[in-house]
N, C-alpha and C positions, 0 to 999 in steps of 0.2 A: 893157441896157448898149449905147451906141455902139461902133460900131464902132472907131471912134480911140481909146475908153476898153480898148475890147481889145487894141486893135495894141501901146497902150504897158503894159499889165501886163504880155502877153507877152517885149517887146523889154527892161524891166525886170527880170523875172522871168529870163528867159534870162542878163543879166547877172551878176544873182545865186551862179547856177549853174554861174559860169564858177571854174577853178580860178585859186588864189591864184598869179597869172605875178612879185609880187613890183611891183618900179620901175623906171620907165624910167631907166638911167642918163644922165649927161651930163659928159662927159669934160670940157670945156672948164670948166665947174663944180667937177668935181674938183679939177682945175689952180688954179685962182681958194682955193680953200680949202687944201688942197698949199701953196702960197705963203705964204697966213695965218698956215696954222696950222702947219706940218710943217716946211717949208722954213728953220727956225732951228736945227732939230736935226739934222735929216737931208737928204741929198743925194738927188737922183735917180737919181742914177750910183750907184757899185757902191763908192764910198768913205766914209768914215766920216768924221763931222761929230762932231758930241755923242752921238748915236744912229748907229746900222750905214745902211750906205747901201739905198737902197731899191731897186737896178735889181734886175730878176728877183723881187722879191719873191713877186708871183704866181704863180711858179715854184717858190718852194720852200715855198709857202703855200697852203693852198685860201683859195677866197672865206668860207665859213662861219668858217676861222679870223680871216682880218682880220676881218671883223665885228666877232668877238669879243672881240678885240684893242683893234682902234679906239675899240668903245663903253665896256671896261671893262677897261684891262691891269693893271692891277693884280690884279683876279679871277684874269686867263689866267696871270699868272705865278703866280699860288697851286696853279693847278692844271694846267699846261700843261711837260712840260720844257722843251721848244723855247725858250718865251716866258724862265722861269727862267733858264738857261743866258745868253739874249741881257742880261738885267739883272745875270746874277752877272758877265758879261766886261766889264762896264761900264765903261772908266778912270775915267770922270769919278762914277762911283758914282748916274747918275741913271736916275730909273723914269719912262716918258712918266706926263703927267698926265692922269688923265681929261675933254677937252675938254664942254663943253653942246654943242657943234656937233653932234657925233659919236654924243650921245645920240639925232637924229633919222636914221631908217635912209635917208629918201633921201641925205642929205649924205655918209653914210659908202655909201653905191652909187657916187656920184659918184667920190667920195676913191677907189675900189677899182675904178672904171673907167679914172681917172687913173694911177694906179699898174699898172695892165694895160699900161699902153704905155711903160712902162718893160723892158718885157723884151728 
């Protein structure tokens, strides 16, 4: 075997081997989707629109729960109090809807890097 045929199984192979560090996020990205998709129900600030405002969120939220949230709230309020509580105080009696966007996990890294700088 060549020697370059080695360098790159190695530098491959090393790859491989590297633990799952997850996705780069990209704030600016988040913002851009936040807008789209978020920003008719919910405020960035700490006020309430149709949905609870979002400032601090990250604060009073781990990242593993928005994920969970974001991809499928419907699930989270079935089995979440937290989530529950925020849908039963609902005036307006509404349940966010499960977005396609948010079913892929970098968009909702993005969304929950975006939402970090809200605190």
């Amino acid at each position: 075997m060549s020697d370059m045929k080695c360098m790159m199984l190695l530098v491959f192979g090393g790859l491989l081997a590297l633990p799952n560090v997850g996705v780069a996020e990209d704030v600016e990205h988040g913002r851009k989707l936040f807008q789209q998709l978020c920003s008719h129900c919910h405020k960035a600030g700490y006020d309430e629109k149709f949905g609870p405002g979002l400032g601090g969120i990250s604060e009073r939220r781990d990242e593993k729960w928005l994920h969970g949230f974001l991809q499928d709230p419907e699930s989270t309020i079935q089995t979440d109090e937290y989530a529950k509580t925020l849908r039963e105080s609902n005036a307006y009696n509404l349940t966010m809807p499960k977005f396609r966007e948010m079913q892929d996990e970098q968009m909702r890294a993005d969304v929950i890097a975006f939402l970090k700088t809200l605190n």
